[in-house]
GUFIKE-788707 format. One record per residue: residue in three letters; z, x, y of N, C-alpha, C in turn. Coordinates in steps of 0.001 Angstrom, whole numbers, plus 500000, padded with zeros to 6 digits. Each point is the difference from the previous one (the first is absolute). Example, Ala and Ser with C-alpha at 12.3 -4.5 7.8 and 13.67 -1.06 7.14 Angstrom:
% GUFIKE-788707
ALA507800513190494310500000499110501190500000500900501200
SER499280499650501050500060500820501190500730499230501090
This chain:
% GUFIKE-788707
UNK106900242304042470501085499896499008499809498755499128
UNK500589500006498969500031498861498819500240498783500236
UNK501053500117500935500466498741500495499912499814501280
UNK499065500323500944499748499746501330498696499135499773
UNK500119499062501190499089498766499850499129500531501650
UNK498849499720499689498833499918501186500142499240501372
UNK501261499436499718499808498739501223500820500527500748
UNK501432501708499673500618500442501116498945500160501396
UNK498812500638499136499389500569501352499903498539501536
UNK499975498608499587499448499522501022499073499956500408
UNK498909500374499007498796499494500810499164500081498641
UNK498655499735499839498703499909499482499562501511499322
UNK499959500645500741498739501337500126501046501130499477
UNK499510500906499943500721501265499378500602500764501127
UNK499882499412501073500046500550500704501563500646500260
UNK500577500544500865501825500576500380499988499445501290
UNK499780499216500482500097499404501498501218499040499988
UNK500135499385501301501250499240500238499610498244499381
UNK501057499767499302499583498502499254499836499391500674
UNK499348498817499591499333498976500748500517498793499040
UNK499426498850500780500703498223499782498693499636498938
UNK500010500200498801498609499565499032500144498531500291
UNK500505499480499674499607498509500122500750499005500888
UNK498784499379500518500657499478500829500100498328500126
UNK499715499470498281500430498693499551500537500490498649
UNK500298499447498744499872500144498473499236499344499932
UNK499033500482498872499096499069499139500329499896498733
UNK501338499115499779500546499773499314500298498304499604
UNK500309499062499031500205498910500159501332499564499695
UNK500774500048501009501335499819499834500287498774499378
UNK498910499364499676500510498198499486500415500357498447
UNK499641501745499389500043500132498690501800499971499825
UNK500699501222500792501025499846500163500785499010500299
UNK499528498910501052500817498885499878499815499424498816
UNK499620500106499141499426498920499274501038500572498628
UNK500218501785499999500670500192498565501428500788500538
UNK500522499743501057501455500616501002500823498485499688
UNK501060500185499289500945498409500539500632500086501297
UNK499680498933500270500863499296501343501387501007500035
UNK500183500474501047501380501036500128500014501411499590
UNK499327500359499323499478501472499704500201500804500764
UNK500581501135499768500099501484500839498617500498499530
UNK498836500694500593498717500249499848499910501609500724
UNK499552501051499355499394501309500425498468499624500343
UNK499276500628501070499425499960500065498766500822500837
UNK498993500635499904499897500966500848499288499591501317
UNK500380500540501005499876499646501775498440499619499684
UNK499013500846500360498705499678500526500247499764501436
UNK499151499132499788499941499485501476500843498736500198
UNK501128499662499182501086498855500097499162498969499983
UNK499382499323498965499483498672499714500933499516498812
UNK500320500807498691500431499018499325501193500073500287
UNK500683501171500856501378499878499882500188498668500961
UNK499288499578500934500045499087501048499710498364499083
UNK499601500234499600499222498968498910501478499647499031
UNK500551500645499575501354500067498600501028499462501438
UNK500024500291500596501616500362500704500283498489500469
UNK499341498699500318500688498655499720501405499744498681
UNK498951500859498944500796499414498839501268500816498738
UNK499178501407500569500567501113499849501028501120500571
UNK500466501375499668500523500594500644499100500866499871
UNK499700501090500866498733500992499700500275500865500477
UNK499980501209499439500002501252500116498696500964500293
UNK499726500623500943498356500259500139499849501650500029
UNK499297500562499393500113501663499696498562500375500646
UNK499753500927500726498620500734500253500731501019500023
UNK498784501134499724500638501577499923499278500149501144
UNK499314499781500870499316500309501253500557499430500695
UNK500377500569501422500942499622500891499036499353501365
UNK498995500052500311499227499416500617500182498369499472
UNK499203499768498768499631499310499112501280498932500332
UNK500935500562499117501650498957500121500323499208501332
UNK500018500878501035500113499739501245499385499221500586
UNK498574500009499758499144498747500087499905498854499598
UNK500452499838498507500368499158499128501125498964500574
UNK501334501103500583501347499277500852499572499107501254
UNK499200500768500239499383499502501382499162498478499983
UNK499575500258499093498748498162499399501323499395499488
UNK501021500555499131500867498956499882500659498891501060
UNK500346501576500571500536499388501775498982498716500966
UNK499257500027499662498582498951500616498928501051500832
UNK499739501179499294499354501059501253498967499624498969
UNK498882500118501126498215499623499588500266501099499215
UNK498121499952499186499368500489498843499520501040500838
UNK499736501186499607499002500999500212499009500224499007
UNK498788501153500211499286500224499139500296501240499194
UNK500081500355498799500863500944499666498236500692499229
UNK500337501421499482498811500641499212499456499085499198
UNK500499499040499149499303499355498935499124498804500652
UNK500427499138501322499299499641500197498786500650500695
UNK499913501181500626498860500668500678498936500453499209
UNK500512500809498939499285499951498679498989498701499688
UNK500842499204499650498977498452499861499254499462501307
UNK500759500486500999498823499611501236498526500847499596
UNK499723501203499818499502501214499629499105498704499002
UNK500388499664499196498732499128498888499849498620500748
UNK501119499443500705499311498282500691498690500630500776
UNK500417500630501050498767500600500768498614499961499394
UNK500146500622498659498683500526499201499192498984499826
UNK501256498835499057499453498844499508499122499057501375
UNK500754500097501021498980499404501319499090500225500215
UNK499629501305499531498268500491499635499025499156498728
UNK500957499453498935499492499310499299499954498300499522
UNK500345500095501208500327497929500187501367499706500402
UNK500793500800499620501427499241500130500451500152501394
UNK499570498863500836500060499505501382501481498957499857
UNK500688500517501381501210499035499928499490498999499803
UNK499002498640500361500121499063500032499735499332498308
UNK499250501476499522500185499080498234500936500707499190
UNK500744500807500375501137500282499452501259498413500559
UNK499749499811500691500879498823500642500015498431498953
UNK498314499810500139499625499364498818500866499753498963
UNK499375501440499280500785500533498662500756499704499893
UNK501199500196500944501830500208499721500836498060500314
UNK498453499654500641500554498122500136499457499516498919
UNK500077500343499134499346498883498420501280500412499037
UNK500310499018499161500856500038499737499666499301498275
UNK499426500126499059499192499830499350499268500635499161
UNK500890500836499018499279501082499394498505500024499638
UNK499566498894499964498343500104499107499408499983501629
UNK500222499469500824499507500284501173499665501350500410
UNK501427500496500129500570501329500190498795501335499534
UNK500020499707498402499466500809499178497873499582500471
UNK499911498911500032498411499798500512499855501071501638
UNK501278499055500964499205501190501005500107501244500055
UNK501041500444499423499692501270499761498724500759499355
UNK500003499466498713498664500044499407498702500344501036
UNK499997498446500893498141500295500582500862500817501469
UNK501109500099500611499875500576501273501105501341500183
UNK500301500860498991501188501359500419499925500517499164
UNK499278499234498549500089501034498469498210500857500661
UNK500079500532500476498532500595499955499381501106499678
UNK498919500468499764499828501130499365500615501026501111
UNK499738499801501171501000501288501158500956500039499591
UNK500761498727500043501611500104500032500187500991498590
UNK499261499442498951500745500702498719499856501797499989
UNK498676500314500593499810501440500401500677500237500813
UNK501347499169501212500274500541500566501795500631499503
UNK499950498463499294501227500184499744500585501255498919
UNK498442500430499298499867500868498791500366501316500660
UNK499313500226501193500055501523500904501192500058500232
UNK500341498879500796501774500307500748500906500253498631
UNK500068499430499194500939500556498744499557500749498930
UNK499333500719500145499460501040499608500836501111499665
UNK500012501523499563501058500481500060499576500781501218
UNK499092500331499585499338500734501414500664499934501314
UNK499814498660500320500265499611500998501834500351500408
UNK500527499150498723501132499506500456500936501475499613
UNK499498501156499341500371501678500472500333500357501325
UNK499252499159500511500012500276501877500937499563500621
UNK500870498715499238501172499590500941501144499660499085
UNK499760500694498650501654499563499119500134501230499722
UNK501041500576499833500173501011499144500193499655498010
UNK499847501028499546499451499723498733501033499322498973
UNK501634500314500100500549499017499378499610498955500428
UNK499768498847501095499436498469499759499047499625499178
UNK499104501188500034498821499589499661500274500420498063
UNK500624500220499826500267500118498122500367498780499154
UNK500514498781500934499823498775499440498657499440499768
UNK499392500178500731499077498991500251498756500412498963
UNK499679498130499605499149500194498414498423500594500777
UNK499400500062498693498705500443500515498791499138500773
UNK499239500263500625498828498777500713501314499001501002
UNK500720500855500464500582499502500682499733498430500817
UNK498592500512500937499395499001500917499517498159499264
UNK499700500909498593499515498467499018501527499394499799
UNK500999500431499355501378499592500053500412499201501079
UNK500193500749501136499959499098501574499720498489499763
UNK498768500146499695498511498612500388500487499355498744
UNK501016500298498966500115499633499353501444498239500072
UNK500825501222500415501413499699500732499247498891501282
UNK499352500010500549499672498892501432499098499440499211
UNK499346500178499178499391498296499162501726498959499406
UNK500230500939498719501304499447499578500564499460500944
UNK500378500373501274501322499519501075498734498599500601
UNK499047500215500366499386498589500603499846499136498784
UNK499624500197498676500539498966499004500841498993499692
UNK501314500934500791501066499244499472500963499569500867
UNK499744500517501775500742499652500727499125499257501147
UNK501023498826500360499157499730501189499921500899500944
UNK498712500206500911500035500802501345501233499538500874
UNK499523498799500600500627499211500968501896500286500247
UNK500444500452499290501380499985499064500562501756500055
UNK498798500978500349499981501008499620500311501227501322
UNK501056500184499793500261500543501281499579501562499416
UNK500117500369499080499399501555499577498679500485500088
UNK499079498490499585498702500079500207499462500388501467
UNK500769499248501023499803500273501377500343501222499962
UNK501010500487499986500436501586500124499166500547499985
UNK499260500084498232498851501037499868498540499525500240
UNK500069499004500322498090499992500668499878500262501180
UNK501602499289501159499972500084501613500268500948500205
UNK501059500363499324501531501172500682500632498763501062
UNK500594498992499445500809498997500311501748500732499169
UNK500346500269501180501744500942500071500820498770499748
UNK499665498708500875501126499124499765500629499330498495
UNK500944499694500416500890499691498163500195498529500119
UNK499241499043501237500503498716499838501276499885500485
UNK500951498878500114500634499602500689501507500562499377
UNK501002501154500416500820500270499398501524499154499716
UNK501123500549499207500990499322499387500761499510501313
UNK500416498471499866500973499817501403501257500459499904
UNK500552500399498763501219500668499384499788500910499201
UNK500730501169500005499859500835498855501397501060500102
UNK499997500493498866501316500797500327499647501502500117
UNK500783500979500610499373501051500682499789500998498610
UNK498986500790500409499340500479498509500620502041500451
UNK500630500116499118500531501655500402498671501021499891
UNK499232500493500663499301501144500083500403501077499906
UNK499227500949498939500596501629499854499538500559499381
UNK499652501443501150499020500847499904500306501081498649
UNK499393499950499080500137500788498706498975499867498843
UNK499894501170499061499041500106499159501269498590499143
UNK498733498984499245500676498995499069500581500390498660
UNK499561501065499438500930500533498762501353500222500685
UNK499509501094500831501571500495500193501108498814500877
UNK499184499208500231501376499218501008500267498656498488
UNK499307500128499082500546499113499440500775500940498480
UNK499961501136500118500904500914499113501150499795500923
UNK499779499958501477501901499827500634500007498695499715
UNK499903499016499845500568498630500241500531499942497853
UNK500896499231500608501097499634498751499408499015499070
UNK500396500022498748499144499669498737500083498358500245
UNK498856499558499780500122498169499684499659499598501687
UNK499597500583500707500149500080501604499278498661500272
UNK498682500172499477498609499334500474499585498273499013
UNK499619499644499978499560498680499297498513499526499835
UNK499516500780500847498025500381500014500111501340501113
UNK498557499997499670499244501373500689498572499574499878
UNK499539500742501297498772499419500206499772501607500661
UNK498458500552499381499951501736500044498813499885500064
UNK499084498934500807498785500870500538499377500202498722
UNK499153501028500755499235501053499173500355501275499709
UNK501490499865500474500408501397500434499343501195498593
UNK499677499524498733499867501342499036498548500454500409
UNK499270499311500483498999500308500089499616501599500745
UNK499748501072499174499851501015500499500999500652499794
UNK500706499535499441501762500622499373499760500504498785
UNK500706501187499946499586501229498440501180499127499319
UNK499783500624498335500585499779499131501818499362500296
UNK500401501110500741501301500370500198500829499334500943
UNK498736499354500707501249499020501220499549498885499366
UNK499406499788498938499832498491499038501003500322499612
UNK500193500819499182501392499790498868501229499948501274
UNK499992500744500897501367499739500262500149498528501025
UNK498587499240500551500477498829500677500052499303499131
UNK499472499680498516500457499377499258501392499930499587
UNK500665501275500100501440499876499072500607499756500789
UNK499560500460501898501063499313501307500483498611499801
UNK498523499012499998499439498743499744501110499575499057
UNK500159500278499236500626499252498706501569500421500095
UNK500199501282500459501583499629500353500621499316501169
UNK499306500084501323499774499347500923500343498177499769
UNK499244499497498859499628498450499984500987499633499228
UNK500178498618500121500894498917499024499323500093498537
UNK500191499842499147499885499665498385498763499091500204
UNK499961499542500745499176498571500037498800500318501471
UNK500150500487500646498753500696501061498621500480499532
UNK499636498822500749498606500415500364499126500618500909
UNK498682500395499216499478501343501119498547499548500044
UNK499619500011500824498689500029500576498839501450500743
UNK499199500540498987499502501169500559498607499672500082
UNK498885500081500869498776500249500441499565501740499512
UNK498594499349499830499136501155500078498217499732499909
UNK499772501138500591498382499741500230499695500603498945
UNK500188500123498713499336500578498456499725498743499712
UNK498975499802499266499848499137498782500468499747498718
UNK500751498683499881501020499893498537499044500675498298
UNK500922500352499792499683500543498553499769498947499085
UNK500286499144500259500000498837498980500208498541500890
UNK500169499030499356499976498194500533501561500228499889
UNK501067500603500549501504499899499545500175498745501307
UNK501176499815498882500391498614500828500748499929500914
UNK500700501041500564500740500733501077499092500238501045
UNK498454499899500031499074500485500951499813498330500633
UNK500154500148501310500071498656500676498810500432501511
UNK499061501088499678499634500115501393498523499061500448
UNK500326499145498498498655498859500975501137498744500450
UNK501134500354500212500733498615500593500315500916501579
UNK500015501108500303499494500832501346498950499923500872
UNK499825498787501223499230499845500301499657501032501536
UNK500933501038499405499330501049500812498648501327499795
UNK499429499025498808498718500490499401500080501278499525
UNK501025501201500385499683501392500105499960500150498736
UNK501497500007498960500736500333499028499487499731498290
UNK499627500934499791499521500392498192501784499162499272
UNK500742500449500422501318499373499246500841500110501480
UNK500752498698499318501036499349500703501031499749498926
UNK500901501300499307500812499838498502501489499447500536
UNK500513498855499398501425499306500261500331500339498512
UNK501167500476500197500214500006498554502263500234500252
UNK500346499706499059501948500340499608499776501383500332
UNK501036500393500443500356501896500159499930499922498636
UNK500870499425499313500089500963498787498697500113499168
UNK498978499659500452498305500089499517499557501040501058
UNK500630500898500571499356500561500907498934501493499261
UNK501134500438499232499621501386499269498986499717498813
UNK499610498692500038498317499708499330499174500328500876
UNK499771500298501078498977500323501071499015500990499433
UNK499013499384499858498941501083499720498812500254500953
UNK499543499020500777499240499960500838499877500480501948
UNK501070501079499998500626500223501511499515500882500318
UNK499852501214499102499344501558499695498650499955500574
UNK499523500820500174498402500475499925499124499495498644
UNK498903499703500491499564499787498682499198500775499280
UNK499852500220498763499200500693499284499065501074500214
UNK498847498935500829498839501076500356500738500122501580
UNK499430501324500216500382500952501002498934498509501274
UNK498754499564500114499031499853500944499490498737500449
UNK499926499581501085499247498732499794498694500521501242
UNK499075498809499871498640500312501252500833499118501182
């Protein structure tokens, strides 16, 4: 349907099976949101795996939406202080650390790596010891479409620009450029599969969890409700029709003055100044767009893009 989004199913694959827990950290950088949420803010935000809602809720009030009921539940649960699990997205990336161990990337110089703190450093060892001709053939195969046919179903895969794997290598030069390792708790995530979030809030106020698709629970909530929103990637793989309508949720939903924060793994159309995803030092993200609701229905970049293909 027009307005049904890919992420009811709960899982990855095309498959009709029983949902599963995709992630089982965010690779997300919640320091973006602290950084454009004021102090006291009522905040939407979608569950995951409860990092940023856990992250906001010192300073915020937070509201947390997953349409997967596994997913949410898990999310409540890390709020509560319950350990990390490994969810599909990280197994997936285990699936390429593995590979890369075939081509140098041994814990002990990935360890290296992630203790320098020093971008020109950063960017040299990479250079002579992980940029290698394997790694780049390897990283080229695994994001391939070929490949990645085998474990997404095909709305995910309609964002994503072409030469996928060069894009990648692109995004982890940029992110060791500009961030220290040492500092980098995302970097660990994705080279170790390091679950931990560091040392959590000694106060926070309790964050409401609830299980629902995010258009529709924010078509029930009453106009002016929200003061930011923070939405993932959620369009990613989303048709025409649940854009237009989480956009118009979005904007009746928010204050006059609310801000929104959306991710995505496409590549920006342009240098817009709303694109903040090299201040994301969770390396993944083509755009990281903050922008006023009432700039929301400029969105041009959420859709599929152009050409149907990438290698």
């Amino acid at each position: 349907m027009a307005d049904e989004t890919p992420w009811e199913a709960g899982r990855f694959d095309a498959g009709s099976g029983r949902k599963k827990i995709l992630f089982g950290r965010m690779y997300e950088d919640a320091a973006i949101e602290e950084s454009v949420f004021p102090t006291g803010s009522h905040v939407f935000c979608i569950a995951s795996a409860g990092c940023t809602a856990i992250k906001l809720a010192p300073h915020h009030t937070v509201t947390a939406v997953d349409i997967n009921p596994l997913q949410l539940t898990y999310a409540a649960r890390r709020a509560a202080g319950g350990a990390a699990q490994i969810g599909s997205a990280e197994r997936l990336v285990g699936i390429g650390r593995r590979l890369m161990a075939l081509f140098g990337w041994r814990r002990r110089t990935l360890e290296t790596f992630l203790d320098l703190e020093r971008p020109d450093e950063q960017i040299a060892f990479w250079s002579r010891n992980l940029d290698t001709t394997g790694f780049r053939l390897a990283i080229d195969t695994l994001l391939s479409l070929r490949w990645l046919r085998s474990v997404y179903a095909a709305p995910f895969l309609q964002i994503l620009p072409p030469q996928f794997g060069r894009v990648m290598r692109r995004r982890l030069e940029r992110c060791w450029r500009t961030h220290p390792n040492r500092t980098n708790p995302y970097a660990r995530a994705l080279l170790l599969g390091d679950l931990s979030e560091g040392a959590r809030p000694t106060r926070s106020k309790e964050i409401r969890f609830v299980c629902a698709d995010a258009a529709a629970f924010l078509e029930s909530c009453a106009p002016g409700t929200f003061d930011g929103f923070t939405l993932s990637n959620i369009l990613d793989g989303a048709p025409e029709g649940y854009r237009r309508r989480l956009v118009a949720a979005v904007q009746r939903a928010g204050k006059r003055d609310a801000v929104v924060v959306l991710r995505s793994f496409a590549e920006p159309e342009d240098e817009s100044t709303d694109n903040q995803a090299t201040r994301d030092r969770s390396v993944l993200w083509g755009i990281v767009d903050v922008r006023p609701v009432a700039n929301l229905f400029e969105l041009r970049q959420f859709g599929p893009p152009a050409h149907e293909h990438f290698s």
